[in-house]
N, C-alpha and C positions, 0 to 999 in steps of 0.2 A: 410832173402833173401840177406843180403848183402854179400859185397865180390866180387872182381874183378870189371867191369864197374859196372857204377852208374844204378841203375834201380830205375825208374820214374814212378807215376803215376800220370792220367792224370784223370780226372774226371770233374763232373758240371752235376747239373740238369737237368731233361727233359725239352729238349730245347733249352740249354744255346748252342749246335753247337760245344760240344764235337768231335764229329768224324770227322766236318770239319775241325777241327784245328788239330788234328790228321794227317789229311791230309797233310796239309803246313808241318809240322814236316816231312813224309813220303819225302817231296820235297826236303827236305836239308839230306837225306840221311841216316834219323833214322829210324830205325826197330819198327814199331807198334805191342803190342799183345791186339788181338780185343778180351778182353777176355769172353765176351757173345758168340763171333762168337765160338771162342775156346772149352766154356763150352757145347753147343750144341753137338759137337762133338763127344765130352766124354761120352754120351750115346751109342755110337757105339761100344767103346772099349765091348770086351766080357767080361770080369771082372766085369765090372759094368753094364754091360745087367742082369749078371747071378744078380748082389745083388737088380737093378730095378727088376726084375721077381720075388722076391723072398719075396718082400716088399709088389710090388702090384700086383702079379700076369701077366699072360702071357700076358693080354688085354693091359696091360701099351705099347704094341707093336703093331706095326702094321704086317701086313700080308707080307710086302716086307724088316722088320724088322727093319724098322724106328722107332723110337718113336711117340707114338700116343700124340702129344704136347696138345692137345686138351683135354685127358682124362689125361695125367700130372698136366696140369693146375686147372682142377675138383677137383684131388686127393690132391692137396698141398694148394690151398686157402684159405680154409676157416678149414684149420691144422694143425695149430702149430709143432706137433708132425712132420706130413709126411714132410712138408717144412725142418724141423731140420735135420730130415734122409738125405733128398737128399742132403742138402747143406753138412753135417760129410760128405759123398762122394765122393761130385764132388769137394770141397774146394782143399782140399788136392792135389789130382789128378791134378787139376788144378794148383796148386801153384808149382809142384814138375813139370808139364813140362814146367812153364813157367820158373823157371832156368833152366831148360836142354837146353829149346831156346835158353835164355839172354845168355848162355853160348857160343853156336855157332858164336853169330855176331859179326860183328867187328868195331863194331860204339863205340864213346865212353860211348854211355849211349842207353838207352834202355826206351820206354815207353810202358805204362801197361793201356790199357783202359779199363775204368768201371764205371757205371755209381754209385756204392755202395761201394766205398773206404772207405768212414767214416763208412756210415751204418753197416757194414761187420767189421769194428774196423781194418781193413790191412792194417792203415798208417804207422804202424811202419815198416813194412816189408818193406819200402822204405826206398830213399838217402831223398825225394825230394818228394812233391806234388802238381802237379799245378791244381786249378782249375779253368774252362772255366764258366764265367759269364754274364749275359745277363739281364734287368730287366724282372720283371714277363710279363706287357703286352705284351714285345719282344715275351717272351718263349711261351707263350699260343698261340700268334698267328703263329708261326711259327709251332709248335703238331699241331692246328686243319689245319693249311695249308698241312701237311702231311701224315697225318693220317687221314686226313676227320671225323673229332670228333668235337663235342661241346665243347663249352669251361670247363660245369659241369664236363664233361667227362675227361677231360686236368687237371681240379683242383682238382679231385681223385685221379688222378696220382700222380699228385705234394704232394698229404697229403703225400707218401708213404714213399716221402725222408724227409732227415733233412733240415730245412731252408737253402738256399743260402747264405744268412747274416754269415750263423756259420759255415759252410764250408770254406768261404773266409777268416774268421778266425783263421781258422787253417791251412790253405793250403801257402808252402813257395815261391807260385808264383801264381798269380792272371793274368788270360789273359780276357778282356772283350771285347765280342762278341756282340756287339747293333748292328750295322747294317752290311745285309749283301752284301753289294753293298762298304764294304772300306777294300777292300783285303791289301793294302798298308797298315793301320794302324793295320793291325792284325799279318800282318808278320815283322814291326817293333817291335810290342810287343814279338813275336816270335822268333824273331830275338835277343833282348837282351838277353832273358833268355837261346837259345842257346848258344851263347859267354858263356854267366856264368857258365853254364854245363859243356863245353869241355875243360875252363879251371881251374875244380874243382880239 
């Protein structure tokens, strides 16, 4: 993915206030790809309605020709297999229009959100990867404040990712999100690692 501006991603655990900080980046004039929101999308294209139908049949849709998210999430669970299928699909797809984007803007760098950077092994495909950090009691109670869940329910989740610890490990900029009441000290941290970017 390299080549011309820097493309960045941005990632951190469920919880850690990823898409808030996201945000502050959005404030200083950087072009965000939400790319969950994005990947969703990509069920619409007809290309890939016709190879979803054709995988799991017409039912994978709904009547107004949405995807039936609900009967997605059934078929891919507990499937190795069908989970692999959609991701060969939507990856690609997904990776090929986010340079068509990054290519359009005129910032000097670009960020990529996801909460599966490591997971997914896509770090290479960046300049740069920052990740948003938060300790665990932060992040738990922040999911059941959101998502109205238990905390068992929150610590399922969290098994699905790689440690926080080993993330921050590897990632070339660390922003930490503890509380969310010190917008100051979040956009200081934000603030440097901008400087460093625009003048890479």
């Amino acid at each position: 993915m390299r080549g011309g501006r820097l493309k960045i991603a941005i990632t951190g655990n469920i919880g850690s206030g990823k898409s808030y900080v996201s945000s502050l980046f959005k404030e200083l004039d950087i072009p965000v790809f939400d790319s969950d929101r994005e990947a969703k999308r990509l069920y619409d294209r007809p290309e890939i309605k016709r190879l979803m139908v054709n995988r799991f049949g017409p039912d994978i849709y709904c009547e107004d020709g949405t995807l039936d998210r609900g009967m997605m999430a059934s078929k891919v669970f507990s499937d190795t297999c069908a989970l692999g299928y959609v991701e060969s699909v939507l990856y690609p797809a997904l990776n090929a229009y986010f340079i068509d984007w990054a290519d359009q803007q005129e910032s000097p760098y670009v960020l990529y959100e996801s909460a599966l950077i490591f997971e997914k092994h896509l770090e290479t495909m960046f300049d740069a990867v920052i990740v948003v950090a938060a300790s665990e009691e932060v992040r738990i109670r922040r999911v059941m404040t959101r998502d109205r869940c238990t905390e068992d329910q929150v610590r399922a989740r969290m098994a699905l990712q790689l440690p926080q610890s080993e993330k921050v490990t590897k990632a070339d900029f660390v922003i930490v999100h503890e509380a969310d009441d010190e917008d100051e000290v979040l956009k200081e941290q934000i603030q440097r690692i901008h400087s460093e970017l625009i003048n890479r």
